[in-house]
N, C-alpha and C positions, 0 to 999 in steps of 0.2 A: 040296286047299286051296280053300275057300271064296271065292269072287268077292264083294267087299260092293257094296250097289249105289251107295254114295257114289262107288266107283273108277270103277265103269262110267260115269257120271255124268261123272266127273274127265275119263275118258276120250275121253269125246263131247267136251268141252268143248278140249281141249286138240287135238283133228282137226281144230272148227271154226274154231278158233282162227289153228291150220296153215296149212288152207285158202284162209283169207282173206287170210292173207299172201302164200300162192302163187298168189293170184289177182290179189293189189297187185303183189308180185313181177315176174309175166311184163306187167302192162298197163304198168309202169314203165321195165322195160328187155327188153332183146332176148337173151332166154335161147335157147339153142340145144340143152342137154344137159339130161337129171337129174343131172348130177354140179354142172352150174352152179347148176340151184336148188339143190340140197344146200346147196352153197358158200352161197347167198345166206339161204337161211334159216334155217344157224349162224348164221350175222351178226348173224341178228335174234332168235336167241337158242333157234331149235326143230331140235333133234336129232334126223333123223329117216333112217333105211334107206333103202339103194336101193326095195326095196319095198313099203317104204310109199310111196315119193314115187311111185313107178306105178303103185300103187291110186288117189291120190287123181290122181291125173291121168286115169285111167279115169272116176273117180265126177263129177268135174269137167268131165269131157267137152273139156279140153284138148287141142290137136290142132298138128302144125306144118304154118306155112302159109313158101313161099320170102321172104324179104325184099326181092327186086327184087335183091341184087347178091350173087347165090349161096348165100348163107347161106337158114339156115331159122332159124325161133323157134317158140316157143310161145304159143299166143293161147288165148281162150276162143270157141268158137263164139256167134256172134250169132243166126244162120238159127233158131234153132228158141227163139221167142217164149217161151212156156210154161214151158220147160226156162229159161230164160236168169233170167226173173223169181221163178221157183224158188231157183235158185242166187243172186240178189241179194240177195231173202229170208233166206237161211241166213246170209249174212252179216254182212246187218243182226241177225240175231237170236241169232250170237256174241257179239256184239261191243259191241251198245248197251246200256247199263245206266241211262239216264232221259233224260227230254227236257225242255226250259225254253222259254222264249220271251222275248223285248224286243222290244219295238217289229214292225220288219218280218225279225227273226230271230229261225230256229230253231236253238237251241243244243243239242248233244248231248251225252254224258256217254257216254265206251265205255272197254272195257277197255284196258288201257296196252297201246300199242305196235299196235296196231290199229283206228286213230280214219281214216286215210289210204284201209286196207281199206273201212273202212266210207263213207264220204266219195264213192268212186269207185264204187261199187255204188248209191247215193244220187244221185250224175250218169248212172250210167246209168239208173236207175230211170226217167228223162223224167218225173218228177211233175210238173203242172202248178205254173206259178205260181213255182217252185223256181227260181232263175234260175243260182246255183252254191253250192258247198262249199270251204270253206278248212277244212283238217285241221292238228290240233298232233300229239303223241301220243296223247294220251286227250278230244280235248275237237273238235269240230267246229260252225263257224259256217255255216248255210245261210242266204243269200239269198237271200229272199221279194220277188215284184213290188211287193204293196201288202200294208198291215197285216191290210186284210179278210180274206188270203187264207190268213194263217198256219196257222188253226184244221184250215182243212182239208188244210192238209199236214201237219200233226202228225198227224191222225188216220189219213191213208194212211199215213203212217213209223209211225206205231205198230201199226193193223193189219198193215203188213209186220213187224216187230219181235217183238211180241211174241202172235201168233195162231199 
């Protein structure tokens, strides 16, 4: 049977998609198992395998760190720079489908159910000038210092985005 390459496509799309939520996921609440993200990202509407969810935790580079009162979670490592804005990257480049501007905001357009993903991969980005992000479902408002400054935060959100 023939693989078409619109599926593989689909395919790519629907990991990144995943991903991004398992990365909203764990920065949101205090996950401790794979069986817990499972639980959390039927919720949110992605059916996925014991493993796959340990692939993408491997590719994710997801690690548990103790929570301070015995417990453990899941986090995204920080330490390794390179790696970190890679993987913000891919997030933003799931997820964002156009960018607008008003005034001293930049408004984003992303796929439904994954605007929060994107939003928090954009606060951590530290882009200059960006002061924060309020996320809906599909639509994201970033705070810009001064009007000047917008042009050139669209243009890093967009080379991260879509390069």
């Amino acid at each position: 049977m023939a693989v078409r390459l619109w599926e593989v496509r689909e395919q790519g799309i629907v990991k990144s998609k995943r991903q991004a939520k398992m990365i909203e996921i764990i920065e949101q609440n205090e996950i401790e198992t794979q069986d817990e993200l499972a639980e959390r990202l039927m919720e949110a509407g992605f059916v996925a395998t014991q493993a796959t969810i340990s692939r993408d935790i491997r590719e994710l580079k997801l690690t548990k760190v103790s929570d301070g009162n015995g417990k453990q979670k899941y986090i995204m490592l920080k330490n390794q720079e390179l790696d970190h804005v890679s993987k913000l990257a891919k997030v933003m480049r799931a997820g964002i489908i156009g960018i607008d501007t008003a005034e001293n905001l930049v408004i984003i357009k992303t796929v439904s159910g994954v605007a929060m993903a994107v939003a928090a991969a954009l606060d951590n980005s530290e882009i200059e000038g960006m002061v924060g992000c309020i996320a809906g479902d599909d639509t994201i408002f970033c705070a810009i210092k001064t009007k000047e400054m917008v042009e050139d935060v669209v243009k890093i959100i967009e080379e991260m985005a879509f390069h």
